[in-house]
N, C-alpha and C positions, 0 to 999 in steps of 0.2 A: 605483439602489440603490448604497450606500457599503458595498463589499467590502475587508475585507483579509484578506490569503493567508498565513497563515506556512509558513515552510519553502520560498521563494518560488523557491531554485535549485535544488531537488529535483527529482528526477522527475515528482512531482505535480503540485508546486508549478509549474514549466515548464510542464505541460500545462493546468494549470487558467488560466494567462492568456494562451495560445493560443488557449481554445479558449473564452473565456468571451463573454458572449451583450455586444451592442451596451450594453442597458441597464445594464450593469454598470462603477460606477466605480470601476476596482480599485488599492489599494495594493497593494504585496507588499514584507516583509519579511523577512531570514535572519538566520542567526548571526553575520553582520557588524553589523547592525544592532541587533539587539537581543539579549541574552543572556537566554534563558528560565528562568534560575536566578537571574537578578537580579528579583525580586519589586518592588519599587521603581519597577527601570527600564523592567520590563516592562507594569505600571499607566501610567506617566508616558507612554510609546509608546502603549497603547490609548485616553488619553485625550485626545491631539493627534489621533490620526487619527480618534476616534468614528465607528467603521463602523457601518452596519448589521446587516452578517452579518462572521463572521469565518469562515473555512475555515481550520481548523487543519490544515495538512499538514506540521507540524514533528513529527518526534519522534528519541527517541534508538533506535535500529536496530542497535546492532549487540550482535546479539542473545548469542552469547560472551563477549562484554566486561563487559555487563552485570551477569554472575552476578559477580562482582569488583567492579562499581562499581552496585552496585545503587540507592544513594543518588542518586547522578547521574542516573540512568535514572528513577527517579522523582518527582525535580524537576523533568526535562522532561515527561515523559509522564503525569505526575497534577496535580503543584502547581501549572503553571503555568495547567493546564484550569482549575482551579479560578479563578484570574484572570481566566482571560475570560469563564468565566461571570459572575462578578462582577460584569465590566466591563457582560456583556449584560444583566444584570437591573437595573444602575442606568439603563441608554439603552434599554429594553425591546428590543434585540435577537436576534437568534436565534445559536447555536452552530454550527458543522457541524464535526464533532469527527473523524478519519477513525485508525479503530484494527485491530486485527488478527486471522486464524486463531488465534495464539498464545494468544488467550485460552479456548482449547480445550484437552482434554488429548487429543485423537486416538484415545477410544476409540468413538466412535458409528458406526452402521453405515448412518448413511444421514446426506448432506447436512447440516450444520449449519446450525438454523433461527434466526431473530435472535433469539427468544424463549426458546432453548436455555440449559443451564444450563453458565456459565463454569465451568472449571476449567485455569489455568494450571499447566505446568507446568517455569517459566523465568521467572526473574527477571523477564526483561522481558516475559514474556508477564503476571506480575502488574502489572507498574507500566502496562504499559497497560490492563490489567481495573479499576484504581484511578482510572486517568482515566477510561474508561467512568463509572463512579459520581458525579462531578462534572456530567453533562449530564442536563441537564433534560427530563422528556418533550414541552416545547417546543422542543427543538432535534432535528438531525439526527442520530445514529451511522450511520456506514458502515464498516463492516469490511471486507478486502478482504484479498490474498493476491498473494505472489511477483510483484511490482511490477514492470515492468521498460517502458524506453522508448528510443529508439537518442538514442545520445549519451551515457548514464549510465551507473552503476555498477549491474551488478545480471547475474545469471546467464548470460542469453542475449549478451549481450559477454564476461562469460569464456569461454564455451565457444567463439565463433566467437578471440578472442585462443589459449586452449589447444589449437583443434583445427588450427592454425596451426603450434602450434610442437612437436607430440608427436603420435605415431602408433599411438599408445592412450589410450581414457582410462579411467578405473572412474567410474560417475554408481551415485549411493543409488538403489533400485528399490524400496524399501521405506517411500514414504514419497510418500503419496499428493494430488492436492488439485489445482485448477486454475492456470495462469498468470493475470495482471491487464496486459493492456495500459496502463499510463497516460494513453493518452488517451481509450479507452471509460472508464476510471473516472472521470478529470476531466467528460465528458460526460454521465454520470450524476449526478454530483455538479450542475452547474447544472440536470439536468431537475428533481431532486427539489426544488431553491431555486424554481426558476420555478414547478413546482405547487404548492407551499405546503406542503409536506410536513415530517412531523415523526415524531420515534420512530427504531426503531432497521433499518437496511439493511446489505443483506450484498450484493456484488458484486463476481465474478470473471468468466474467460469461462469458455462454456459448454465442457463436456467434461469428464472425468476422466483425469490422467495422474500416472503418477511422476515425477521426477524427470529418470530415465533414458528415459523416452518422451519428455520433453522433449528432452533431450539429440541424441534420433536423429533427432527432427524438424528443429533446430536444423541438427545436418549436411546433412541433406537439404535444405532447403529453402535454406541457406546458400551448397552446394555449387553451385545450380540457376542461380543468380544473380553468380555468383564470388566470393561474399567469401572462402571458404576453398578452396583448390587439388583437395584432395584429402579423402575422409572416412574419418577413422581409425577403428582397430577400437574398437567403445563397448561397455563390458563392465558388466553389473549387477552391483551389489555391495550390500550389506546394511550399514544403519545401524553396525550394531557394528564393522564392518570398517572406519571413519573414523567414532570415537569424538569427540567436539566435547563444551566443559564447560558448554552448554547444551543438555539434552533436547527436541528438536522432538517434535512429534504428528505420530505415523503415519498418523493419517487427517485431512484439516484444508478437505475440500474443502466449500463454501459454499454455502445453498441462496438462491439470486437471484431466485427465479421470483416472491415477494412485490414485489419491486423492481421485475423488469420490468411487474408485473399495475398499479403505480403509474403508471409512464412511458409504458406502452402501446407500448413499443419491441421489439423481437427481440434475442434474446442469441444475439451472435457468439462464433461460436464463437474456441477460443484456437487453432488453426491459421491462419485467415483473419487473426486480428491480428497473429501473427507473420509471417506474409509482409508483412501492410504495415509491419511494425517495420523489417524487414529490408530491404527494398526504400530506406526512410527511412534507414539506415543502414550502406548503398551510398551513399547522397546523400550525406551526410556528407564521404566522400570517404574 
């Protein structure tokens, strides 16, 4: 099968052609290559490499900026979906569209189910609920949460860089939801392709923590291994007290268990992946 990858030196995008299966013959494209706000250029790209499947792991992320550039944010994260659908319905293709927690507003008391009803409430948690609306119920959605993989940008490298160089930190406690390994998601991502699967999937790992429970794991487990010397004092602190001009949900954590009952696989837990993140990232160097 003829795959391509957007967002190809992402975190995602890195693990999904790592870890992608024999049969798959994968392009991968980024923002050097193609600019997802050129309409034009971005048809012209999907028409030379006519894939199969396209795995969208591009999008605009940074979720602050956005509420100021919301237009940008949803020329990647909406119009462009809209493209590749396009592109899939003229080559009878399939979609795999990969979107976010954000399209929650954090007040549910249990698990968000795929079937649950969106309500963003951040700019760019709309502009990705807009791309959601673009995918066909012959393609894939995967929503997923607090991404992170060794080498890349993303929380669990800040904390091991911060707890390096200060011997306090204050992490939110009030803001609740799973971590997402990169490469259990990538891995999910091709089981659902290899079973024929279609509709909408939710995957994170398993467990419930804050922020700040991430955070003490992060030391601990960091510490065990040497990346960081020593674990500084990790202090809870409450949303309001680092105020940010985009509103995250309080409660944002994912219900998976339809996904796994798909794959017939076990959900590892998000401690187990962070040790292997971290261990990977000692290797590093």
């Amino acid at each position: 099968m003829r795959v391509l990858i957007t967002g190809a030196g992402g975190q995602l995008g890195t693990a999904l052609q790592t870890t992608a299966p024999d049969a798959a013959e994968i392009s991968a494209i980024d923002v050097d290559d193609v600019d997802l706000t050129d309409a034009a250029m971005l048809r012209a790209r999907l028409a030379v490499e006519a894939p199969e499947i396209i795995i969208n792991a591009a999008a605009y992320t940074a979720v602050d900026r956005a509420e100021e550039d919301e237009e940008l944010a949803l020329a990647i994260n909406a119009d462009a979906v809209a493209i590749m659908v396009e592109a899939m319905e003229q080559t009878g293709g399939k979609l795999v569209h990969v979107s976010t927690d954000f399209v929650f507003d954090g007040t549910s008391s249990r698990a968000y189910q795929p079937g649950d009803t969106r309500a963003p409430i951040s700019a760019y948690g709309r502009t990705k609920a807009a791309g959601e609306d673009h995918v066909r119920p012959s393609d894939i959605l995967v929503r997923t949460a607090w991404v992170y993989a060794a080498g890349g940008a993303n929380f669990v490298r800040t904390m091991i860089r911060l707890m390096n160089e200060r011997d306090e930190l204050g992490i939110v406690a009030d803001q609740t939801g799973s971590p997402t390994w990169a490469t259990g998601l990538a891995q999910t991502i091709w089981g659902l392709i290899e079973n024929g699967a279609n509709g909408t999937f939710h995957h994170s790992d398993a467990g419930e923590i804050s922020w700040y429970d991430f955070a003490v794991a992060i030391a601990e487990e960091a510490h065990e291994i040497g990346l960081i010397e020593s674990i500084p004092a990790i202090k809870p602190i409450t949303t309001s007290y680092y105020p940010t001009p985009a509103k995250r949900p309080a409660f944002s954590l994912l219900d998976s268990s339809a996904t796994r009952a798909v794959l017939g696989d076990t959900h590892t837990h998000w401690r187990e992946n962070l040790r292997t993140m971290l261990r990977e990232e000692k290797a590093l160097g």
